[in-house]
N, C-alpha and C positions, 0 to 999 in steps of 0.2 A: 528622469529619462529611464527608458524601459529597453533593454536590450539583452539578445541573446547569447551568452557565454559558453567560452568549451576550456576546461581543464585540461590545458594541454599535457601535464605530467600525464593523469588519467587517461586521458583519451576519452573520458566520458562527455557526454553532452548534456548542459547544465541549460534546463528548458527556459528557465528568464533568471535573470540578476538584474539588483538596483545597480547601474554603472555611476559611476562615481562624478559627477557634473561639478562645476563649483559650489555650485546652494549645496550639493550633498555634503562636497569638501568641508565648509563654512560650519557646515551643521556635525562634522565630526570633529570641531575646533574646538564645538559649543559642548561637546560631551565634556562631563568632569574627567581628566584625565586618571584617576585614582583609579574611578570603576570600570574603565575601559581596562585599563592594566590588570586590575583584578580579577577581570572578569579573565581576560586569555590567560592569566596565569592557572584559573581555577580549571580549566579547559586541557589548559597541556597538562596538569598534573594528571587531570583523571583519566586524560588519554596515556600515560604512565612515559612521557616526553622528558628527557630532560633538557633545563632552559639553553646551554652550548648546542646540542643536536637541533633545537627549533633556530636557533640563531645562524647553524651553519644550511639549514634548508632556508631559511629565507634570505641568506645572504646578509646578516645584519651581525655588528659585533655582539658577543655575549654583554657584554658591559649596557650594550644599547635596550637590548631584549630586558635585561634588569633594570633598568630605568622607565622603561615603556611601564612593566608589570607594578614597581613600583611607585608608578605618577609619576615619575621625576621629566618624563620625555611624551611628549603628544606622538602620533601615530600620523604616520601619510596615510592619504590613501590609498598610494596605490599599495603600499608597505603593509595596512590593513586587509589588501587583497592577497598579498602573498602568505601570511598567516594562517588565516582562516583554510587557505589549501593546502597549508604544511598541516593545518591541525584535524585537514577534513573535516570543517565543519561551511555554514554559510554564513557570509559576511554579515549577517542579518543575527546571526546565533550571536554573534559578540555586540553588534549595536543595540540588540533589541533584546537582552536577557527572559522577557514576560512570552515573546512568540515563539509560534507551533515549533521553528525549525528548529530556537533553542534549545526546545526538549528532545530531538535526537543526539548528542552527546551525553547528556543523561540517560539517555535507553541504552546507549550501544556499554554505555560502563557497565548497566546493570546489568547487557547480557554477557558480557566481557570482549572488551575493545577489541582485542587482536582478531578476535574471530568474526565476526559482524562488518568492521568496515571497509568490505572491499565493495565492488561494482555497484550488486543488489545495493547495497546501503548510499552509495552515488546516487544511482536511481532514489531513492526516495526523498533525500535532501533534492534535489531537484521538482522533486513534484511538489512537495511541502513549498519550498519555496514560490513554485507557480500560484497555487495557491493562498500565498503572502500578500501576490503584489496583485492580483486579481479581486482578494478582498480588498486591498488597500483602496482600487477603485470601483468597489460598492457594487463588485457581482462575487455574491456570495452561494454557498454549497445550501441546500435545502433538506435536509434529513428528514425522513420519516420515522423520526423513535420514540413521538411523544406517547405512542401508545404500550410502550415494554413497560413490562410489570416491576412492579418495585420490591427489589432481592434483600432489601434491609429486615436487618435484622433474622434474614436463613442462614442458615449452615453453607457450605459450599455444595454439598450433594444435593439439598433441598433448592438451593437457587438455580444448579444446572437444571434440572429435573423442569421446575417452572419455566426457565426462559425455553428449553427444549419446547416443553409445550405450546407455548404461545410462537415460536417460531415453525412448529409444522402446522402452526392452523395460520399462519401470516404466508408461510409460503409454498404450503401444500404442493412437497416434494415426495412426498409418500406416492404416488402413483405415477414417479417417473423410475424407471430400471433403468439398470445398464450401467454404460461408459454416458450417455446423455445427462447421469445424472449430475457431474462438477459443471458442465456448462448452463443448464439450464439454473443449477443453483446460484453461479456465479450470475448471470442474468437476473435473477428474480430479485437476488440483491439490491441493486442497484436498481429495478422500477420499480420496487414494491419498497424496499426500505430508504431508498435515497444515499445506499453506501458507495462508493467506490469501490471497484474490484480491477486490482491490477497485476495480470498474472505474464511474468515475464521470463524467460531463461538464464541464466547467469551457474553455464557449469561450472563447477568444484568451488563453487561460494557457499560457506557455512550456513548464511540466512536461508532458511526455509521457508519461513511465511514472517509477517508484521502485521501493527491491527493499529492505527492511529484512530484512538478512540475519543479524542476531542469532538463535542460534539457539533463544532462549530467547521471540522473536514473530517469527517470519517469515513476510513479507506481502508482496505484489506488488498494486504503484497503478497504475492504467492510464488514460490519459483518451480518453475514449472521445469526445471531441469529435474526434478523427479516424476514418478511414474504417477498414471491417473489415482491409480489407490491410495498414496501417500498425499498425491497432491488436493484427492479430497477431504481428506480428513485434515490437512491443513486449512484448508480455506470455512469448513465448518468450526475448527479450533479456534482461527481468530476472528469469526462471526460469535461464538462466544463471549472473547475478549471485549467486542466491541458492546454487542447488548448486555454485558454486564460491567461494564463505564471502566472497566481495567486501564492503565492501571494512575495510582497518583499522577504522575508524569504525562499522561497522556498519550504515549508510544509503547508499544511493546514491542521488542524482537527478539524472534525466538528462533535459535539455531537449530534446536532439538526440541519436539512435543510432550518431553516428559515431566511426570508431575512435583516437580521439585519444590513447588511453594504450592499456598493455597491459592492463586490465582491460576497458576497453571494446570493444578488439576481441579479447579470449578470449570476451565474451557475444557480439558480433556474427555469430562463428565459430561456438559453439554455437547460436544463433537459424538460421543459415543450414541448417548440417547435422543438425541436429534438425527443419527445417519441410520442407527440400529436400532427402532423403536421397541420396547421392550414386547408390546401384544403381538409384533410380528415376527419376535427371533421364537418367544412360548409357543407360536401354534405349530411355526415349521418344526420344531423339535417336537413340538405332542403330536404334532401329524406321522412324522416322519423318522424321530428319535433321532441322540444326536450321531448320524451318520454321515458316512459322504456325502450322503446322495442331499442329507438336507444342507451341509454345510458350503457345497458347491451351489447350491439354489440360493443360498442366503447370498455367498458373496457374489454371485453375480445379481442379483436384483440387489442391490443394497450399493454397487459397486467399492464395494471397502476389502480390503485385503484380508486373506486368512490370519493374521494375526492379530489384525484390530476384530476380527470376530472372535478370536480367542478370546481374548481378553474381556469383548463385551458377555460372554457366556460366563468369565468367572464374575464379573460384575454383578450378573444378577444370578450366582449362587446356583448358575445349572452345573458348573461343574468345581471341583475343589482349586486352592493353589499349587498341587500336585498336579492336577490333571493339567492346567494351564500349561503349565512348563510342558508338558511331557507333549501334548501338541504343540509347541511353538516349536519341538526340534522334526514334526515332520516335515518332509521338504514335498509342501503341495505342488510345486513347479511337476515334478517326476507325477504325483496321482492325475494332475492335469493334461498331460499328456496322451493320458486312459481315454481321454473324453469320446472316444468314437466308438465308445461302451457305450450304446442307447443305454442300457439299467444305471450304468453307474451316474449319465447325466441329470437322470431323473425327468424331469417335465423339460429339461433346454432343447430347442432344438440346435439345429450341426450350427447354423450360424452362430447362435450365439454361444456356445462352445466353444465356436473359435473365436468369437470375441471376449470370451473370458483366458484362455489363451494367451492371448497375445496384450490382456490388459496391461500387463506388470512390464511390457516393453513400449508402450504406449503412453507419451506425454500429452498432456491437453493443452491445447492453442492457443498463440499467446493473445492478450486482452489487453486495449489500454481503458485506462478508466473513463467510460460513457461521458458522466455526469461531469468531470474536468475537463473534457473534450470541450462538449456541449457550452462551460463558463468560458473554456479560453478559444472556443470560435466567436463567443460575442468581443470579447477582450480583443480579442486581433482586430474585429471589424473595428471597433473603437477606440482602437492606438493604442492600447493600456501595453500589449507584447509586439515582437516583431516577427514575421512570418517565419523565421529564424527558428524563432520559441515553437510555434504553434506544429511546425513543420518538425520538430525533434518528438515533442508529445505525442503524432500521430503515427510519425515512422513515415513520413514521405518529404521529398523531396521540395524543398522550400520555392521554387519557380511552378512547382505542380498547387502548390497552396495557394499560391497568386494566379494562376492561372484557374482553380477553380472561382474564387472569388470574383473572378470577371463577370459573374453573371449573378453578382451580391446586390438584390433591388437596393438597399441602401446607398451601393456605390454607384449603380444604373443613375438613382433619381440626383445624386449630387453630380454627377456628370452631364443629364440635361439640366438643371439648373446652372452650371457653369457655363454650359454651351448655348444658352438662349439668348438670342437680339436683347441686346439691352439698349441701343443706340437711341439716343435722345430726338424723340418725338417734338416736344416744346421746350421751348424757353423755362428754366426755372431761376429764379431769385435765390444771392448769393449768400440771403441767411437759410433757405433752404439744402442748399448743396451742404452747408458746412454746418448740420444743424446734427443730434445725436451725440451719442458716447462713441469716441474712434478708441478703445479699449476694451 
């Protein structure tokens, strides 16, 4: 049975969970009890829990909790459910150790637990999980990635560099400017590669973006409680993640975009040279020198902030590590204000001027993910969720999901077929009536 859950501690809304039936019950009887213990034991440690604190949120004696972890005691279910939301993780993370949503408590450690699982990180365990029991009933995510290049055996600089490339000739973003440029990207995503792009608000939540780069649901999370500049070069950062198969684990989340390992800065690298192409920061500067006038041109066609354009200039060695610094302390907000200086805007006109202006207070709209829409409208049609589920994934109102539905030809033709004269014309013989499989 398929039904839609809400974490009442949270208050978040958990788009499908398996509920717990007897055959589920039956079937968590059937688990070896050693490794169901083991497994929540391994869970609250690395969520850094200790075992009296998880026993007094779940209500259960410490004695019981140490029993459960170590075999000595089987698990209810409903006990199984109170766990799993003391540990914030999904019920499925503890039954099912090999699936997707298991590998979010191993992300969230690696990016460190306390900061990562608040809302945003709710939200994702929910999607993840939609995604569980949607595969489970044989509608599956369809990627288009079999055509990314293969980064074995490059450097991290040399594999940004490639995947950059083959992603402005896959989604030929280069002739989009502006603020249009995170929406149109987050779009092209998702028809052109088959990714998921789910960009949501969740203010003063550490998660910045996420990049679930399994390639069996690959999805990029973005929070959109930051500005369009930030929020773009998040969403190209963990499109890097994703077309360079980051990471072991399969999730990545990232509070902060800096390059602290070699995976973070191979996205950083592809983020930079995928937003900021290298022939087109060389000409505005050999056109233009590196001036105001060209560096307000850049960041408004490029829509990326003055600081990730700092940075992309010492990147490619137009300006030293001194010089870097020494522009990241000016404060473009105060030269931006200049802008009704025709010379100082260079080629912008007023509008866009003011749309670069007002970029940096300007967040981009929230998005749910297309292509998981698109599986869980077939899945609702076919009982797999409940309009419950389907109705949280979209942000509408679960009587407006059934009410659009009314006019589902699927549900049209099974309702004249249920509605049509059936009434018995002739006479039939009583091995006919009773002839067939009634199962």
């Amino acid at each position: 049975m398929i039904a839609s859950c809400r974490n009442r501690k949270s208050g978040v809304a958990v788009f499908a969970r398996r509920c717990f039936t007897p055959a589920a019950s039956a079937g968590i009887v059937r688990l070896v009890e050693h490794e169901l213990g083991a497994r929540i034991r391994e869970i609250r440690e690395g969520a850094r829990i200790l075992a009296g604190d998880l026993a007094e949120r779940v209500g259960l004696d410490p004695t019981t909790i140490s029993k459960i972890e170590n075999g000595r005691r089987g698990v209810k279910p409903a006990e199984l459910a109170r766990i799993a939301r003391a540990l914030k993780v999904s019920p499925l993370a503890l039954l099912e150790p090999d699936s997707l949503v298991a590998q979010l408590p191993i992300a969230s450690r690696a990016a460190g637990a306390s900061g990562v699982m608040g809302a945003a990180y709710d939200r994702l365990v929910a999607t993840a999980e939609l995604h569980q029991v949607l595969a489970d009933h044989h509608i599956y995510s369809s990627p288009k990635l079999s055509g990314v290049p293969s980064i074995e055996g490059l450097g991290w600089l040399a594999a940004a560099d490639a995947l950059a490339t083959w992603a402005r000739e896959a989604l030929q973003l280069d002739a989009v400017e502006g603020d249009e440029r995170f929406s149109e990207l987050a779009e092209r995503i998702q028809t052109r590669l088959g990714v998921d792009v789910l960009v949501a608000t969740h203010e003063g939540d550490s998660l910045s973006g996420a990049a679930i780069t399994d390639r069996r649901f690959p999805l990029i999370f973005v929070n959109s409680a930051h500005a369009l500049p930030r929020s773009l070069f998040t969403l190209a950062h963990e499109l890097g993640h994703i077309l360079a198969g980051h990471n072991g684990n399969a999730i990545t989340l990232d509070r902060e975009l800096s390059g602290s390992t070699t995976e973070e800065r191979l996205a950083n690298a592809f983020a930079a040279s995928f937003l900021m192409p290298e022939d087109v920061v060389r000409k505005m500067v050999e056109d233009k020198g590196r001036s105001e006038v060209a560096l307000i041109n850049l960041a408004y066609a490029l829509g990326v902030s003055f600081e990730s354009l700092v940075y992309r200039l010492h990147n490619l060695s137009l300006i030293d590590a001194a010089g870097r610094d020494q522009l990241r302390r000016v404060n473009w907000r105060q030269v931006l204000l200049h802008l009704s200086d025709e010379h100082m805007r260079g080629g912008l006109t007023r509008d866009q001027a003011a749309q670069l202006q007002a970029r940096s207070l300007t967040a981009p709209a929230e998005l749910p993910p297309a292509l998981l829409v698109f599986r869980a409208s077939e899945g609702f049609r076919k009982g797999a969720i409940s309009a419950h589920a389907f109705a949280d994934l979209v942000g509408e109102d679960p009587d407006g999901v059934l009410a659009n539905y009314e006019i589902d030809p699927d549900l049209n033709e099974a309702r004249s077929l249920i509605d049509a004269d059936y009434a018995p014309r002739v006479s039939e013989a009583d091995e006919d009536r009773f002839s067939g499989l009634p199962f």
